[in-house]
C-alpha positions in Angstrom: 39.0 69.3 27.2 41.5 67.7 29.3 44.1 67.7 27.4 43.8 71.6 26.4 43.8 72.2 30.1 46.8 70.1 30.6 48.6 72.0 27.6 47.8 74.9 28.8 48.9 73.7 32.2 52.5 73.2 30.5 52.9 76.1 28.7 52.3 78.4 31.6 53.9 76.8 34.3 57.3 77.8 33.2 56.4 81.1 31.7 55.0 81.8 35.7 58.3 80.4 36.8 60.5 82.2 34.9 58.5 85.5 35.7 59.0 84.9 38.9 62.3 84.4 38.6 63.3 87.4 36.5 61.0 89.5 39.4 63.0 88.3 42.0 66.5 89.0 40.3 65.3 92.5 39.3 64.3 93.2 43.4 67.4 92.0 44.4 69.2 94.2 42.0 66.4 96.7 42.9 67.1 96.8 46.7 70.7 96.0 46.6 71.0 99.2 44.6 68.9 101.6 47.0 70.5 100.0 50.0 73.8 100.7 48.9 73.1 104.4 48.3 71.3 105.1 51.4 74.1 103.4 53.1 77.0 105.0 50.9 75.4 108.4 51.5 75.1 108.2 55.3 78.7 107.6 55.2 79.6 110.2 53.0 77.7 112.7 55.1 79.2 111.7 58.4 82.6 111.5 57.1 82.1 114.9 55.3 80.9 116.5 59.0 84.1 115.5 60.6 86.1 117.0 58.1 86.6 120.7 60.0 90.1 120.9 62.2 89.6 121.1 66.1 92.1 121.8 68.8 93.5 118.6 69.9 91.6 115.2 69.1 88.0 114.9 68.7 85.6 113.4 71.2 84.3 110.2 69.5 82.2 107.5 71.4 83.2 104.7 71.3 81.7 101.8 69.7 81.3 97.8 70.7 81.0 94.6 68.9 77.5 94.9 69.3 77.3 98.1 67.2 79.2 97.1 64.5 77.1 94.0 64.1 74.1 95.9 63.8 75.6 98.2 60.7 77.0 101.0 63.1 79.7 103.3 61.1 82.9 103.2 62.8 84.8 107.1 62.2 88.6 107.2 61.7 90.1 110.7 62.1 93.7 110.8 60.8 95.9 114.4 60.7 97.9 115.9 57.9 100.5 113.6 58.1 98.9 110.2 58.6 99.2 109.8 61.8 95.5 108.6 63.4 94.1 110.9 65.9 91.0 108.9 67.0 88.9 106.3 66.0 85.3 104.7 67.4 86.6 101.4 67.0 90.2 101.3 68.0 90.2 97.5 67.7 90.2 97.5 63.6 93.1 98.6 62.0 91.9 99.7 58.7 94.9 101.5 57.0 95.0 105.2 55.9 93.4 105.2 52.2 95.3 107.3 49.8 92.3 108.6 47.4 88.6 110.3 48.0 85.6 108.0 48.0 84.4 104.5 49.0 86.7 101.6 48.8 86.2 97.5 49.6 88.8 96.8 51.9 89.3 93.3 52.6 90.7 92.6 56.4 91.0 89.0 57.9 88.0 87.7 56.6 85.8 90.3 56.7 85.2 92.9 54.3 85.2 96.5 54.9 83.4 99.4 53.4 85.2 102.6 53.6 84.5 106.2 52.7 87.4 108.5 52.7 87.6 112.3 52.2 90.8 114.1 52.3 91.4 117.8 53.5 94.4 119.8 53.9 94.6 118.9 57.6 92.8 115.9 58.4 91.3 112.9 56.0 88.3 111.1 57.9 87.3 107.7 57.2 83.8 106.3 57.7 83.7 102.2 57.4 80.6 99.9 57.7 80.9 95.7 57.9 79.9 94.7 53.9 78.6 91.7 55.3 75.7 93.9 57.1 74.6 95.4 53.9 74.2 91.9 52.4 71.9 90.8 55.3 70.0 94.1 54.7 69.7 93.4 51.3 68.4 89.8 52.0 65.9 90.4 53.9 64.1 93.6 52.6 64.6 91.9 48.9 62.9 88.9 50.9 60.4 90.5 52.3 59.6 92.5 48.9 59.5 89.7 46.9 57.4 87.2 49.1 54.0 88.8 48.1 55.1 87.9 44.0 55.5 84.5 44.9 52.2 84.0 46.9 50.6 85.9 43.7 52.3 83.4 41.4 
């Protein structure tokens, strides 16, 4: 009897683990996916509500370090001709993006998600830290995944 137990023991052992292991790849991929598109769409919306020409520059508040480290979306509000009107965090210079839509831009060492949407008389850009949305991901894929392993 002991040795069917400790077959059995052997046999299962790494079909648990490699359950485990396929259930923690899928909710990464999982959360990595649905954080991305919550995130991509916020940007996309508040790009897309900056898009309609004002008199003079718009009145953005400014953002600090501290915002930016906690995933806040720094605006960029550029006219016709490419010039930059205004920008919540003056202290990145993240160049003009020629084309629609989200782009990885790498600056220093960080990299930089941007969203850009061109209009006749102003393109807005909206740009998060990447390295934000990997700790998101991290932690709610984590947090998800930590009741399979107690199960297992």
């Amino acid at each position: 009897m002991t040795s069917l137990r400790r077959y059995l023991l052997l046999w299962l052992v790494p079909v648990f683990l490699a359950a485990a292991l396929i259930a923690v790849g899928c909710t990464y991929y999982m959360f990595g996916s649905m954080v991305s598109w919550f995130m991509d769409s916020q940007m996309q919306v508040l790009a897309e509500s900056h898009t309609a020409e004002t008199i003079g520059p718009p009145a953005l508040r400014p953002l600090t370090e501290h915002h930016i480290e906690k995933g806040g979306l720094i605006v960029q509000i550029w006219d016709g001709q490419g010039g930059l009107l205004t920008s919540t965090y003056p202290a990145l210079a993240v160049p003009l993006q020629a084309a629609d839509g989200f782009e990885n831009v790498k600056i220093g060492s960080q990299t930089w998600r941007i969203y850009s949407v061109h209009t006749p008389g102003r393109t807005v850009q909206t740009i998060q830290d990447a390295e934000f949305r990997v700790h998101v991901i991290n932690k709610q894929a984590l947090q998800a995944g930590l009741p399979i392993a107690l199960l297992i």
